[in-house]
PyMOL Python script that loads the backbone (N, CA, C, O; Angstrom):
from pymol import cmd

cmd.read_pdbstr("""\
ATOM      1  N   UNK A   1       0.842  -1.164   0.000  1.00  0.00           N
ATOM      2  CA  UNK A   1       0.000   0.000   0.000  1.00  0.00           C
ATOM      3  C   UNK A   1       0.894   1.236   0.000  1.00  0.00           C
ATOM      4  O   UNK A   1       1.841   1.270   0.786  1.00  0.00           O
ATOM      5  N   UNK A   2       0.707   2.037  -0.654  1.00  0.00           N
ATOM      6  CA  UNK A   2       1.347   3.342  -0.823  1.00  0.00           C
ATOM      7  C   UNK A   2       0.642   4.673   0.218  1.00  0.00           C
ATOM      8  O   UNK A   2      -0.442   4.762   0.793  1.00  0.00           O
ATOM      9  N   UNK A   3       1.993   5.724   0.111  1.00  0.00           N
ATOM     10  CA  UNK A   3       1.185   6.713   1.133  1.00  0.00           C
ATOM     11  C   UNK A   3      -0.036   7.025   0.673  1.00  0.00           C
ATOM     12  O   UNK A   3      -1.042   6.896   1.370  1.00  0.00           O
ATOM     13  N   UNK A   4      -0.046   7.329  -0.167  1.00  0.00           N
ATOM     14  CA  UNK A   4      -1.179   7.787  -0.952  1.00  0.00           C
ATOM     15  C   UNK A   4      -2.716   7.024  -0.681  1.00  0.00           C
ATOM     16  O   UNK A   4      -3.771   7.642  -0.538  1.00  0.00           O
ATOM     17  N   UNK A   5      -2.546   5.390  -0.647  1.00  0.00           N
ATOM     18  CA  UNK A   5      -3.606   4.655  -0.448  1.00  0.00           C
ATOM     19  C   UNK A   5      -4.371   4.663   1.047  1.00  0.00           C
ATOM     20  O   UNK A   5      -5.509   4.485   1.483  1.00  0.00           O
ATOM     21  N   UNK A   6      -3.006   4.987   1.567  1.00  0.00           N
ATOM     22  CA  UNK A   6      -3.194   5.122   3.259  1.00  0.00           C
ATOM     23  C   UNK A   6      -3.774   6.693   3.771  1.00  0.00           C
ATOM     24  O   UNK A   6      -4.398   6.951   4.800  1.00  0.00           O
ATOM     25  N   UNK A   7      -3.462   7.359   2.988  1.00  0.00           N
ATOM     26  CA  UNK A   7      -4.724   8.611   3.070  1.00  0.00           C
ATOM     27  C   UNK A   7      -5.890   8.637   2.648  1.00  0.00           C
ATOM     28  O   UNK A   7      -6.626   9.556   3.008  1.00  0.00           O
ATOM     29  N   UNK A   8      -6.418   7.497   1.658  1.00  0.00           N
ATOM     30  CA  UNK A   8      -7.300   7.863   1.333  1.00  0.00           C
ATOM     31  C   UNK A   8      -8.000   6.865   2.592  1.00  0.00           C
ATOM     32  O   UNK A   8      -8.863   7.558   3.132  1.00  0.00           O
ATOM     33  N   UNK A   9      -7.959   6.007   3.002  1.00  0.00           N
ATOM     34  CA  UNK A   9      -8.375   5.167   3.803  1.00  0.00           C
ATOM     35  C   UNK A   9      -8.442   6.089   4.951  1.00  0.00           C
ATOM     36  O   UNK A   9      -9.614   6.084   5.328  1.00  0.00           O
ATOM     37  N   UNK A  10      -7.881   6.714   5.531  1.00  0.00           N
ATOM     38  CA  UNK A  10      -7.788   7.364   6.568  1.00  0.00           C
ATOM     39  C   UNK A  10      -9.109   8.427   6.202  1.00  0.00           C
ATOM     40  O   UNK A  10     -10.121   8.586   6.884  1.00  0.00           O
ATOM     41  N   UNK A  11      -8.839   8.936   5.211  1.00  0.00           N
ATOM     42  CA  UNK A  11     -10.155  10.109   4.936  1.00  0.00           C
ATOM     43  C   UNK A  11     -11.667   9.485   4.886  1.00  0.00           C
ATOM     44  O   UNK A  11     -12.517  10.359   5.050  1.00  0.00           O
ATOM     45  N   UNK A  12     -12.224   8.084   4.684  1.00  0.00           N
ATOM     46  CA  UNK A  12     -13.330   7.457   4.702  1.00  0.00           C
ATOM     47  C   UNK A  12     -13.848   7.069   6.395  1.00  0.00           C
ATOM     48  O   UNK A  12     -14.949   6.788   6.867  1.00  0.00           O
ATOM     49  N   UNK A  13     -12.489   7.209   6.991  1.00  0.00           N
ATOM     50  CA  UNK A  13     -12.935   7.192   8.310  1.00  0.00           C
ATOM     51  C   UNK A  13     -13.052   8.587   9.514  1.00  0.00           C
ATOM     52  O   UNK A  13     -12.177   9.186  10.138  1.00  0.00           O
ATOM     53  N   UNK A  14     -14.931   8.772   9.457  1.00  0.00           N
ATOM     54  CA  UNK A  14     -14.753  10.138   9.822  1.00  0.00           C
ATOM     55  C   UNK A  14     -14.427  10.242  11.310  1.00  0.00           C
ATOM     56  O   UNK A  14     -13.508   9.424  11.334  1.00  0.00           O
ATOM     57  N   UNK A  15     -14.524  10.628  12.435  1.00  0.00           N
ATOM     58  CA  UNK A  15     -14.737  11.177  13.410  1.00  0.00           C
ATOM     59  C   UNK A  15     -15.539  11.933  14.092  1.00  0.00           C
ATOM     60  O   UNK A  15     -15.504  13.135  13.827  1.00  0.00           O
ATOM     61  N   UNK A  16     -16.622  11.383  15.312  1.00  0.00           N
ATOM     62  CA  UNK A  16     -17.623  11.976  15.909  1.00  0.00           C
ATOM     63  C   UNK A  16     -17.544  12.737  16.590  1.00  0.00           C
ATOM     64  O   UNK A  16     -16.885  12.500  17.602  1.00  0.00           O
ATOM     65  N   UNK A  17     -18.071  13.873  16.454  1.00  0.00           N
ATOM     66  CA  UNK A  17     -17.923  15.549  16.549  1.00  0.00           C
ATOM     67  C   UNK A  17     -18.886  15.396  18.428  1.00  0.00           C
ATOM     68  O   UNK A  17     -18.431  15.605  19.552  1.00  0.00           O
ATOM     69  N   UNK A  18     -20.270  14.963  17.984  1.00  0.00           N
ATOM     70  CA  UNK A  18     -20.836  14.665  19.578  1.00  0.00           C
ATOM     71  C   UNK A  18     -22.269  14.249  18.667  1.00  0.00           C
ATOM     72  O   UNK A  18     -22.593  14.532  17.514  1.00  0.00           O
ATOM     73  N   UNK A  19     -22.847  13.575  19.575  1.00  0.00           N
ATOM     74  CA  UNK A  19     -24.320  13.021  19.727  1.00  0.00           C
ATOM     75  C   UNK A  19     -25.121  13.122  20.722  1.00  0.00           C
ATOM     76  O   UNK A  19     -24.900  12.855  21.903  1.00  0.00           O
ATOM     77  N   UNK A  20     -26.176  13.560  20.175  1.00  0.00           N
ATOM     78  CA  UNK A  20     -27.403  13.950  20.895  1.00  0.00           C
ATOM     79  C   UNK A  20     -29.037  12.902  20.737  1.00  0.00           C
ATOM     80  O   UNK A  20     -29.563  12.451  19.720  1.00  0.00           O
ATOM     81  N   UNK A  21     -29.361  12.827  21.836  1.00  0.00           N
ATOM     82  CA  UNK A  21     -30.777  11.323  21.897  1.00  0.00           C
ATOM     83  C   UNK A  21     -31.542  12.031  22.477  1.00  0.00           C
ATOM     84  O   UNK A  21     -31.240  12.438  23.599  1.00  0.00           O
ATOM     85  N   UNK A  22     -32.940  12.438  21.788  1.00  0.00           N
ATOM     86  CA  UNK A  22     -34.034  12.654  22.044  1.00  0.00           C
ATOM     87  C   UNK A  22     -34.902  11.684  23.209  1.00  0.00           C
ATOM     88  O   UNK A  22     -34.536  10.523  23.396  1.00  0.00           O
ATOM     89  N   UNK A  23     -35.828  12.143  23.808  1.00  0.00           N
ATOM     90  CA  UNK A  23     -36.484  10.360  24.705  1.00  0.00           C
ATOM     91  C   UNK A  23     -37.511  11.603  25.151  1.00  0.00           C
ATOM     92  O   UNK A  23     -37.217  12.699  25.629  1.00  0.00           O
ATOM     93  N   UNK A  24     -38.640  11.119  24.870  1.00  0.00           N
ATOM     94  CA  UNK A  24     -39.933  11.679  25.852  1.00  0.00           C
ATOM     95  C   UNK A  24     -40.530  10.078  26.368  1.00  0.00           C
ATOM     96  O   UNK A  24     -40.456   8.969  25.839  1.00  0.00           O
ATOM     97  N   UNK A  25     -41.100  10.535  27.567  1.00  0.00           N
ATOM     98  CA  UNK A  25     -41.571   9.184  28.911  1.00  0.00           C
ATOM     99  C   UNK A  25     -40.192   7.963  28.807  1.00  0.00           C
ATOM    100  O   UNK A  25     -40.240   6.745  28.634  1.00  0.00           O
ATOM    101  N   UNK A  26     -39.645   8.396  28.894  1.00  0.00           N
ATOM    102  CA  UNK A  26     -38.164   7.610  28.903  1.00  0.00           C
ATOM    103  C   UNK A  26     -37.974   6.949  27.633  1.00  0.00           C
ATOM    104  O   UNK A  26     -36.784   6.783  27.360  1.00  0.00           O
ATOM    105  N   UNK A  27     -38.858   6.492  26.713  1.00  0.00           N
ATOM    106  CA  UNK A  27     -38.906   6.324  25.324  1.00  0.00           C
ATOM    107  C   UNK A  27     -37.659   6.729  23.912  1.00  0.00           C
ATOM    108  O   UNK A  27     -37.856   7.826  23.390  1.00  0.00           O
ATOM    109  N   UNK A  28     -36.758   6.097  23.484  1.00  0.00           N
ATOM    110  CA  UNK A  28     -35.732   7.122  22.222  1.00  0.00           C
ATOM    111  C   UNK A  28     -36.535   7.077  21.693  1.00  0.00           C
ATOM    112  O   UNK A  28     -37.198   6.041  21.635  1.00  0.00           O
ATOM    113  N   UNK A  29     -36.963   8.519  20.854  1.00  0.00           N
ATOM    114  CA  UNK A  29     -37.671   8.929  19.514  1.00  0.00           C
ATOM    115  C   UNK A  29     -36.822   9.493  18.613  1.00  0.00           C
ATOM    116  O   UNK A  29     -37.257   9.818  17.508  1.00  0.00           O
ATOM    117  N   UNK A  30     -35.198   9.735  19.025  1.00  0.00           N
ATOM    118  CA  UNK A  30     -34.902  10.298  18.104  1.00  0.00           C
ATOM    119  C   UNK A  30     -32.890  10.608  18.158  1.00  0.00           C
ATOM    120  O   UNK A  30     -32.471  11.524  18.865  1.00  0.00           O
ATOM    121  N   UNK A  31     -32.058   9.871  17.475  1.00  0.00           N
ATOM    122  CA  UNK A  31     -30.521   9.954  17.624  1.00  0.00           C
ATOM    123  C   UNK A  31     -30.022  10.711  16.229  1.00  0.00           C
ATOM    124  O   UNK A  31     -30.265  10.470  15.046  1.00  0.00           O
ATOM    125  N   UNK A  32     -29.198  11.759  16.900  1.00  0.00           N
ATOM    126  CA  UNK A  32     -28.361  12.385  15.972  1.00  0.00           C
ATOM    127  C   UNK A  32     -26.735  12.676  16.151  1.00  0.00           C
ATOM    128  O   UNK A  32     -26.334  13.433  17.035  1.00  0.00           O
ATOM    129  N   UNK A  33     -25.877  12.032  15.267  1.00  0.00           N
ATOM    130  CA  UNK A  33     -24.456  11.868  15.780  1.00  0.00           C
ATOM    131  C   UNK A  33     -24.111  12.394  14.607  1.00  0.00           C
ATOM    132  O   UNK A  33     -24.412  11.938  13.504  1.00  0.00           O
ATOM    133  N   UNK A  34     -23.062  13.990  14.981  1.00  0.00           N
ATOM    134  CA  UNK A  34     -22.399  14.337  13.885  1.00  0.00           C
ATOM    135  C   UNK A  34     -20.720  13.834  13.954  1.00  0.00           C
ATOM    136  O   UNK A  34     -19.935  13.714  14.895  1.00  0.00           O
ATOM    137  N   UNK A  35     -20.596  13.602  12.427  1.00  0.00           N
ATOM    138  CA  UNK A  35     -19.525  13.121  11.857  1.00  0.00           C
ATOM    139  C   UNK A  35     -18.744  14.105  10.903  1.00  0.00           C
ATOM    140  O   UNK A  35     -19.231  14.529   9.854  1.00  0.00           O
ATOM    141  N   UNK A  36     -17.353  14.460  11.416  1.00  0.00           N
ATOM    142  CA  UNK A  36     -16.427  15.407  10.685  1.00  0.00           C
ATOM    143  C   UNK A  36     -15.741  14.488   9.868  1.00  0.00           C
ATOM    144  O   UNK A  36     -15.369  13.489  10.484  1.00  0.00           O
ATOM    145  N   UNK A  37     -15.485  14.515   8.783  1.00  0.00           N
ATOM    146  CA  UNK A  37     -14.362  14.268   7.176  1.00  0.00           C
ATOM    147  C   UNK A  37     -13.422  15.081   7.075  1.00  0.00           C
ATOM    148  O   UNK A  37     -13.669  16.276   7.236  1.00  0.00           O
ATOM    149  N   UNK A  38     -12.080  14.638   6.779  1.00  0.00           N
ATOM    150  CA  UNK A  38     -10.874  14.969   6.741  1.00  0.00           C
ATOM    151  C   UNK A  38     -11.412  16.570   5.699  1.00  0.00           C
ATOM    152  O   UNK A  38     -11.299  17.775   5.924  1.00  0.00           O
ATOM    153  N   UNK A  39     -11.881  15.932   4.783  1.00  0.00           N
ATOM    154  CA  UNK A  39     -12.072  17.618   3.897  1.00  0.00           C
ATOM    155  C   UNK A  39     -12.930  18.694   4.433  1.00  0.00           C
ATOM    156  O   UNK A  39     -13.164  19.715   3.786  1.00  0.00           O
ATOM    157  N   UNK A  40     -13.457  18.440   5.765  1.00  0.00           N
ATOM    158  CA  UNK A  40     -14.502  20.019   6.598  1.00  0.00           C
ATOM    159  C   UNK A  40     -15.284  19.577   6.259  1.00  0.00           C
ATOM    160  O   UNK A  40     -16.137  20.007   7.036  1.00  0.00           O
ATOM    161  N   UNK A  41     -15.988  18.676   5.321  1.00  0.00           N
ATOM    162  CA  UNK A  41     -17.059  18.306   5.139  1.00  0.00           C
ATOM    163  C   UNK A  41     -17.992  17.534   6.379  1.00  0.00           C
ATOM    164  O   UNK A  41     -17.282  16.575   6.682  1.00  0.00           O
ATOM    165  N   UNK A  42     -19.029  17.488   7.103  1.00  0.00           N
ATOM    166  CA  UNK A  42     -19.476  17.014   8.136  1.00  0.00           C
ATOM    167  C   UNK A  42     -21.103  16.076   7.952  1.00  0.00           C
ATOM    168  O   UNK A  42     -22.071  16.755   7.611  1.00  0.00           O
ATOM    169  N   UNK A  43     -21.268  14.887   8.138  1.00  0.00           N
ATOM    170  CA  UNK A  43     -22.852  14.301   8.094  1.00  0.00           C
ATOM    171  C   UNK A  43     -23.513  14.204   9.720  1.00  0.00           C
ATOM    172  O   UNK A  43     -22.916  13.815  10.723  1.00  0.00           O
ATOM    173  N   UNK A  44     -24.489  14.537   9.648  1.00  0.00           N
ATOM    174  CA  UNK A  44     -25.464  13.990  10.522  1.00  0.00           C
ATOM    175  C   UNK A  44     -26.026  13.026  10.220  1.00  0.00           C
ATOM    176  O   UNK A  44     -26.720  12.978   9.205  1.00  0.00           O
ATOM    177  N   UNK A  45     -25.829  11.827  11.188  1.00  0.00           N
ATOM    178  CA  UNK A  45     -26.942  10.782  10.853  1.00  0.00           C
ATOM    179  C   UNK A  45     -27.788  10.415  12.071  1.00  0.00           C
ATOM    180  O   UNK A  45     -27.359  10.037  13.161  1.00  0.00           O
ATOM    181  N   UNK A  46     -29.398  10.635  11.607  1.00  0.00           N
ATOM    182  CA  UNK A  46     -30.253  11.001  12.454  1.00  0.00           C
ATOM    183  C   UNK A  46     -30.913   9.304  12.386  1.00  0.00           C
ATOM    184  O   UNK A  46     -31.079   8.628  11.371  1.00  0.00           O
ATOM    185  N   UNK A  47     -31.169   8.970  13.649  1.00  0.00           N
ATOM    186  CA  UNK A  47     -31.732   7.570  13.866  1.00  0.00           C
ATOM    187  C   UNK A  47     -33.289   7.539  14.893  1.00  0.00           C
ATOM    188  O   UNK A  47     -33.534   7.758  16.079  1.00  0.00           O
ATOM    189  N   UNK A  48     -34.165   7.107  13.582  1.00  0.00           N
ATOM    190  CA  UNK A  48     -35.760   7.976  13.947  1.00  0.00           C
ATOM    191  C   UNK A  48     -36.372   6.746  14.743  1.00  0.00           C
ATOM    192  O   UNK A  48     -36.311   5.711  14.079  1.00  0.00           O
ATOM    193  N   UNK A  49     -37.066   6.562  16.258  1.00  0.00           N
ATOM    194  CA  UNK A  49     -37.369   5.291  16.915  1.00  0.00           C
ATOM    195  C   UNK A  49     -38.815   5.687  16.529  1.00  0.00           C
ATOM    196  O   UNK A  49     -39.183   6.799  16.152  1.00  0.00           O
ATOM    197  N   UNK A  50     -39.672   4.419  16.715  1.00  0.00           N
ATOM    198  CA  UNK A  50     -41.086   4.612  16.988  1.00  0.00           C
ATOM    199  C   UNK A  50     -41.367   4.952  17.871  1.00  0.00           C
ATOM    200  O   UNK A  50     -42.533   5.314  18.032  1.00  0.00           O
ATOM    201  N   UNK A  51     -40.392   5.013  18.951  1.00  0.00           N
ATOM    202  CA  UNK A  51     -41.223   5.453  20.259  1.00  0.00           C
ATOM    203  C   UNK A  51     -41.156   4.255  21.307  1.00  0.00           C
ATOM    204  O   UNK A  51     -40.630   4.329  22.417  1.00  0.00           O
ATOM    205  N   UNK A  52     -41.958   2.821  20.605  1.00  0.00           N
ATOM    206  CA  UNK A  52     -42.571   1.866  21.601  1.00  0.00           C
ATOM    207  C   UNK A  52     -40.985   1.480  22.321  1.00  0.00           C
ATOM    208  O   UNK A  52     -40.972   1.431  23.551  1.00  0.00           O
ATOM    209  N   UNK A  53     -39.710   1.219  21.602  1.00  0.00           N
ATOM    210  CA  UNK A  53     -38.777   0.673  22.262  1.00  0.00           C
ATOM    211  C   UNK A  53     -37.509   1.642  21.669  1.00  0.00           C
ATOM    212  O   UNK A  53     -37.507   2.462  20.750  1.00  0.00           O
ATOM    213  N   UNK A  54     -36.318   1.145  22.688  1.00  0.00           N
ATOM    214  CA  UNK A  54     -35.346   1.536  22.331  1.00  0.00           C
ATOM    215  C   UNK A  54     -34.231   1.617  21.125  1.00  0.00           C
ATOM    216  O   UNK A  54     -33.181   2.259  21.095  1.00  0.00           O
ATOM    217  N   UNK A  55     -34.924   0.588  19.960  1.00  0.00           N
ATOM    218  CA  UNK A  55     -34.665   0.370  18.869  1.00  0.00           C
ATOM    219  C   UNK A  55     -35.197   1.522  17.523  1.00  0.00           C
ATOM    220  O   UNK A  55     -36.386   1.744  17.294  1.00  0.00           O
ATOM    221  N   UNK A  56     -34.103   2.124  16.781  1.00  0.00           N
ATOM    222  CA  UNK A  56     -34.337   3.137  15.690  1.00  0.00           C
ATOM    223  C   UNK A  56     -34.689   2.220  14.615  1.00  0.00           C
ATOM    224  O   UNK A  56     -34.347   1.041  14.526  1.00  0.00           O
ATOM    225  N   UNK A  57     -35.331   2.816  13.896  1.00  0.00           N
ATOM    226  CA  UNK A  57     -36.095   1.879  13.055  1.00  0.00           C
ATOM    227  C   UNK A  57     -36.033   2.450  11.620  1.00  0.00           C
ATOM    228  O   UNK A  57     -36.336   1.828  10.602  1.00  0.00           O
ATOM    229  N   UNK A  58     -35.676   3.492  11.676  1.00  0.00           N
ATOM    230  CA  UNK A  58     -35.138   4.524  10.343  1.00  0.00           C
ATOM    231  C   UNK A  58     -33.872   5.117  10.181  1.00  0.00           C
ATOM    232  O   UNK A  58     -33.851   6.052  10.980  1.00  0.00           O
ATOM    233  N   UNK A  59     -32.635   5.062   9.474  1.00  0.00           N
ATOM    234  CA  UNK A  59     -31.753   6.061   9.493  1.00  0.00           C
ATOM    235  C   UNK A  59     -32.045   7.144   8.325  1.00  0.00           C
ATOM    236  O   UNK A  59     -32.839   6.981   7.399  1.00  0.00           O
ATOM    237  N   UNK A  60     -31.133   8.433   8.588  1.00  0.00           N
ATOM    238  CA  UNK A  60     -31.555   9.242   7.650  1.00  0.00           C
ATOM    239  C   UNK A  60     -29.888  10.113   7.666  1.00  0.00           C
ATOM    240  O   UNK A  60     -29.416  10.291   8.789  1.00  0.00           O
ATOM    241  N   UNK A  61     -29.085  10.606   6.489  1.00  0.00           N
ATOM    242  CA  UNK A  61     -28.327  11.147   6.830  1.00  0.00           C
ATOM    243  C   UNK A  61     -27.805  12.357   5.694  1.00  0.00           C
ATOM    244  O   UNK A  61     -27.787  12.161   4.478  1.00  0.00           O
ATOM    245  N   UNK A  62     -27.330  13.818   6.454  1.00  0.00           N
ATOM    246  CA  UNK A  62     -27.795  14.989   6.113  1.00  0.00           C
ATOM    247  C   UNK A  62     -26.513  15.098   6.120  1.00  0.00           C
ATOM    248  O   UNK A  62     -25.824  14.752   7.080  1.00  0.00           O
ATOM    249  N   UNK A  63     -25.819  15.849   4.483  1.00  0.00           N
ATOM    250  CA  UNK A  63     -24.546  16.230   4.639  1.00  0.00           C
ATOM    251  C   UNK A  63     -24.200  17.266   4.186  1.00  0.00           C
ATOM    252  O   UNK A  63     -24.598  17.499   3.045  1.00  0.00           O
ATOM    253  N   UNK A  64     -23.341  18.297   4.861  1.00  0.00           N
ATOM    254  CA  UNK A  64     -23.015  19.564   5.207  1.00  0.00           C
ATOM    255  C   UNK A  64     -21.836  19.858   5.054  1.00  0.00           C
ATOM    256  O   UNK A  64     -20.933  19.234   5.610  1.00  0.00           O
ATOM    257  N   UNK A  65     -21.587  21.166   4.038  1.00  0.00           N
ATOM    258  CA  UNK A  65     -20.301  21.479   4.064  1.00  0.00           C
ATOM    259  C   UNK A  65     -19.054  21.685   5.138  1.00  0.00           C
ATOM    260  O   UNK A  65     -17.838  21.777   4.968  1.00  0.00           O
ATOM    261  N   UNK A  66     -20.003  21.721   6.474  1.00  0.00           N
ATOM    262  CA  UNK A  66     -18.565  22.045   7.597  1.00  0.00           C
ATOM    263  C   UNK A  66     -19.414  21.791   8.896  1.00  0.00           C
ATOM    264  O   UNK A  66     -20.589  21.433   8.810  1.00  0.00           O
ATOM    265  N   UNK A  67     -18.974  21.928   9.741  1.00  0.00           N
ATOM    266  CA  UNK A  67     -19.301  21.775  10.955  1.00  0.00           C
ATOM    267  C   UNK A  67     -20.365  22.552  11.493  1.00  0.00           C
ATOM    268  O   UNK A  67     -21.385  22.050  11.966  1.00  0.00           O
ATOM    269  N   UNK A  68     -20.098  23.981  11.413  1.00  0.00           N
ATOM    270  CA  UNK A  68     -20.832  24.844  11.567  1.00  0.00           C
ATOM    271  C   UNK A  68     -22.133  25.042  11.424  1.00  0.00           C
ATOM    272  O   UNK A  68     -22.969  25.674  12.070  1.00  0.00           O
ATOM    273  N   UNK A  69     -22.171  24.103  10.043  1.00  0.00           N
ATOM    274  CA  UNK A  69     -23.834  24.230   9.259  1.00  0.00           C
ATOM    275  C   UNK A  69     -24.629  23.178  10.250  1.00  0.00           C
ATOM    276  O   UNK A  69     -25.689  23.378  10.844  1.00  0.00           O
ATOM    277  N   UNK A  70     -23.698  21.847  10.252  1.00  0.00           N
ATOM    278  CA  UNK A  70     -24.285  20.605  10.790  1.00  0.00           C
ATOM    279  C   UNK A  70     -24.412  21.002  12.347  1.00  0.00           C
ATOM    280  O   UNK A  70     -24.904  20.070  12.984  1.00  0.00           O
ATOM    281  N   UNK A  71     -24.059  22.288  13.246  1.00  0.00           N
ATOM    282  CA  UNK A  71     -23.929  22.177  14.081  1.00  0.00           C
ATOM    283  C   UNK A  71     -25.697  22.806  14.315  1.00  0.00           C
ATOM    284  O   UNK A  71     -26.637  22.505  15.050  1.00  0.00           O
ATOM    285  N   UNK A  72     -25.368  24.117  12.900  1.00  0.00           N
ATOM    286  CA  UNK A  72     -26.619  25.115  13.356  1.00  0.00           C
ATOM    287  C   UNK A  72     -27.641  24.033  13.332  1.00  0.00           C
ATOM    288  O   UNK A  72     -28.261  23.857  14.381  1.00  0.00           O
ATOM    289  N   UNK A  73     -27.993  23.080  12.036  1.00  0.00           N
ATOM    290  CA  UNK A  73     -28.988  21.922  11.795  1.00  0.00           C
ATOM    291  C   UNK A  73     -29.487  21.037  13.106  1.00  0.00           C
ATOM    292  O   UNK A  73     -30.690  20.882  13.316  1.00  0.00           O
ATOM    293  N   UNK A  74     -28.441  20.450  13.998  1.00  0.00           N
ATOM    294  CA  UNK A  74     -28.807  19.213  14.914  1.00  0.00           C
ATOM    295  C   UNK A  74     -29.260  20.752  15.946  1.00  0.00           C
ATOM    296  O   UNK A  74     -30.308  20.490  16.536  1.00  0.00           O
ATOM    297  N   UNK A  75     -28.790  22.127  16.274  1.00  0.00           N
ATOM    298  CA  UNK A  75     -29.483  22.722  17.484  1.00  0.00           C
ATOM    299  C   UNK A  75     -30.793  23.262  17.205  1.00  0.00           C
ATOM    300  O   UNK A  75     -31.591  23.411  18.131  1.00  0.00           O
ATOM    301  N   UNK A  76     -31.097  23.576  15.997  1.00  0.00           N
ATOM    302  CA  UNK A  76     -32.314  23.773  15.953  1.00  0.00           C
ATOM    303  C   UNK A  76     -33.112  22.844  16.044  1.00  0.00           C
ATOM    304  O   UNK A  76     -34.091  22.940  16.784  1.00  0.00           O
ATOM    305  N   UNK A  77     -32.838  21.632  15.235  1.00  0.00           N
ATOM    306  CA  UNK A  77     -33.433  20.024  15.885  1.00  0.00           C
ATOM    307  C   UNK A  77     -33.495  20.037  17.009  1.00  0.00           C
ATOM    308  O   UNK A  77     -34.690  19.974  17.297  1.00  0.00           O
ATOM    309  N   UNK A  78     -32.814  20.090  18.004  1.00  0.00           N
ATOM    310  CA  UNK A  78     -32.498  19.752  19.317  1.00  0.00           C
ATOM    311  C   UNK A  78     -33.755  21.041  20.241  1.00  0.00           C
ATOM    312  O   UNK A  78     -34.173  20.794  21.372  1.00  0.00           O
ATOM    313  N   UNK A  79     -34.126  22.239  19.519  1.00  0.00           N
ATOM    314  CA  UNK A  79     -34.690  23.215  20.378  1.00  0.00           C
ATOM    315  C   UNK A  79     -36.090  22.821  19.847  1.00  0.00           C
ATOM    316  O   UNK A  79     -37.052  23.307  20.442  1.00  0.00           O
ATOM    317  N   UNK A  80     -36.305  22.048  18.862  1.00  0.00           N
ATOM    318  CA  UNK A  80     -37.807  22.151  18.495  1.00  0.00           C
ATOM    319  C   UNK A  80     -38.216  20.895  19.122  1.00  0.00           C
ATOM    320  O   UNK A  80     -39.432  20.703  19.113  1.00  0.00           O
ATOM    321  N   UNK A  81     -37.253  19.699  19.842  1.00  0.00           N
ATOM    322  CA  UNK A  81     -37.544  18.912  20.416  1.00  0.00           C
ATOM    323  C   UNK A  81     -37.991  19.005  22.184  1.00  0.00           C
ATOM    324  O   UNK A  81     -38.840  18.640  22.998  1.00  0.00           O
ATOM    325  N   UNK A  82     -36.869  19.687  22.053  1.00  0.00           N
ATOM    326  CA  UNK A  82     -37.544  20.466  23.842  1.00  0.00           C
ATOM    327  C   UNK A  82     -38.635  21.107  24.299  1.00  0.00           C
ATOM    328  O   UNK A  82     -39.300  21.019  25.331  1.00  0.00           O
ATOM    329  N   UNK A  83     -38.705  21.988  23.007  1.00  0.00           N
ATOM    330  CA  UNK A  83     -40.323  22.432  22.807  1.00  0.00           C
ATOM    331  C   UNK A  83     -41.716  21.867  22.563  1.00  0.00           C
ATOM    332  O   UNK A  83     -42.850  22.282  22.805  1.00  0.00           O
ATOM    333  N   UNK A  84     -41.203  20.732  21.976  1.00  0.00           N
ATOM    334  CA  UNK A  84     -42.154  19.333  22.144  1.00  0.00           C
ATOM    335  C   UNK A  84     -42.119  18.512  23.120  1.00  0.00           C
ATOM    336  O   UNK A  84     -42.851  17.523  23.095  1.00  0.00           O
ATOM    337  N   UNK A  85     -41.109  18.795  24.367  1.00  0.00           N
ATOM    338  CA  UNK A  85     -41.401  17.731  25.534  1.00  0.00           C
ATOM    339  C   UNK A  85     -40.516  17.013  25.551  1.00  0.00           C
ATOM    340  O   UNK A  85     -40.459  16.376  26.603  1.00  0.00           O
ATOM    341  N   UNK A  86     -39.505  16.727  24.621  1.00  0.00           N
ATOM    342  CA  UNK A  86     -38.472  15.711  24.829  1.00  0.00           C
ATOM    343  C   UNK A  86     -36.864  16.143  25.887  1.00  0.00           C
ATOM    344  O   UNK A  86     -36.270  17.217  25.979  1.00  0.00           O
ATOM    345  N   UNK A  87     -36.609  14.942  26.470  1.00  0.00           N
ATOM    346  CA  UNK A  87     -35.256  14.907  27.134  1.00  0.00           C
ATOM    347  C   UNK A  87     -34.125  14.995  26.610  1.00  0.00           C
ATOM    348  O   UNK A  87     -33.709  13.837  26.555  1.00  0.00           O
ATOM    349  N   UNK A  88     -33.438  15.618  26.225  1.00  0.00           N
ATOM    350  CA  UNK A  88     -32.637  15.640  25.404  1.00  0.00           C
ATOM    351  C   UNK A  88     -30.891  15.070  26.216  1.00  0.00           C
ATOM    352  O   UNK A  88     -30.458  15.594  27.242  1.00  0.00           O
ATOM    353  N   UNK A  89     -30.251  14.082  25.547  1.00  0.00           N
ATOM    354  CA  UNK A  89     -28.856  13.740  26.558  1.00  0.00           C
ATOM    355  C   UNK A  89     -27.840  13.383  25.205  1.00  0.00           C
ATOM    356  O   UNK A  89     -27.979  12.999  24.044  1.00  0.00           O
ATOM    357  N   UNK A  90     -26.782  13.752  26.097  1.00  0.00           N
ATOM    358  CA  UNK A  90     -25.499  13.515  25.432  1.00  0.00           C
ATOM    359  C   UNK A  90     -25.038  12.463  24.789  1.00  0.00           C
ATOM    360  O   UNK A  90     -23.908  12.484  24.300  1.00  0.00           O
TER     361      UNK A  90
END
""", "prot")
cmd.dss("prot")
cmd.show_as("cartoon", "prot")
cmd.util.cbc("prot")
cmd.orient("prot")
């Protein structure tokens, strides 16, 4: 393997910036873990529960030129969930 091959491998593996879990009546309704890329580029991938159990049952994932954007995206998520009643944890 060359240097070259070994960067690119390195760049497919991103790094988690932080994650945030929704839960109303102790219930997950809702996981979002942002992920930074070697190029500033950043995804959220949001993991949607039904509610009845602790199991996500949908993924969904939102990708953003930098951190910043993905950061403004998961806090406004995060404030319209509080406003709906949910617990929000680290």
């Amino acid at each position: 393997m060359t240097g070259t091959e070994v960067k690119r491998a390195s760049e497919l593996e991103p790094r988690e910036l932080y994650a945030r879990h929704a839960r109303k009546n102790g219930r997950l309704l809702m996981s979002m873990t942002a992920l930074a890329y070697d190029d500033g580029a950043c995804l959220v991938d949001v993991g949607l529960g039904r509610g009845e159990n602790d199991e996500s049952d949908e993924h969904r994932s939102y990708r953003f030129a930098d951190a910043q954007q993905a950061t403004t995206f998961v806090t406004e998520a995060v404030e319209a969930l509080i406003y709906l009643g949910c617990e929000i944890r680290e």
